[in-house]
C-alpha positions, 0 to 999 in steps of 0.5 A: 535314256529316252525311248519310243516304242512301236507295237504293231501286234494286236494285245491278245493275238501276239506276245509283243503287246505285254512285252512292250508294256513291261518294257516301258514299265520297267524303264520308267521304274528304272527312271528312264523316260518312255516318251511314246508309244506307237501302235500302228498296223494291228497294234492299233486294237490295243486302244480300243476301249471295247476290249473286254477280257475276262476277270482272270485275265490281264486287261492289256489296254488298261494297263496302257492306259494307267501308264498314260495317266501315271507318267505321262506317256504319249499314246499314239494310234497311227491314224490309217491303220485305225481308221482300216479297222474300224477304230475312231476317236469315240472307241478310244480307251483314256490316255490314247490319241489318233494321229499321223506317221509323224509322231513316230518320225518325231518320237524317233528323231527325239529319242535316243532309242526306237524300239519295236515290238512284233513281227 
């Protein structure tokens, strides 16, 4: 099966970041195929590379990162919603890009599941 995820909650102020990301995990470790990840409204702070959690805690952008760089998933921060916060290309954790509503139209339209996540 072939999914998109939308996360609209920023990674340390709502539970849908982590379950998002242990979501796509384990969908990939089951051989589906996440084929992208939508962050849009607060979501967006989940690529930013400024993020810098304490050494006990779980770095929630990192992991996002290594599952871009591991399986290939598509990382796209929706590009008003950055741009509202202060978020630009240069402030980009690895494996994150800056683009339009469209990509999850597209993620939609190609997938056979869309899933979201926050409120």
């Amino acid at each position: 099966m072939k999914f998109t995820l939308l996360v609209s909650e920023g990674p340390y102020t709502h539970q849908a970041s982590d379950t998002a990301y242990q979501f796509a995990a384990a969908a990939v470790r089951q051989g589906h195929e996440v084929m992208r990840v939508f962050f849009y409204h607060d979501g967006v702070y989940n690529a930013t590379k400024l993020t810098e959690p304490p050494q006990d805690d779980r770095h929630i952008v990192n992991r996002w990162s290594a599952l871009n760089e591991q399986h290939g998933v598509d990382l796209v921060v929706c590009v008003a919603a950055a741009l509202r916060r202060g978020i630009k290309d240069e402030v980009l954790a690895p494996g994150f890009r800056i683009s339009g509503l469209g990509q999850l139209v597209d993620g939609g339209i190609k997938s056979d599941r869309t899933v979201t996540f926050g409120d």
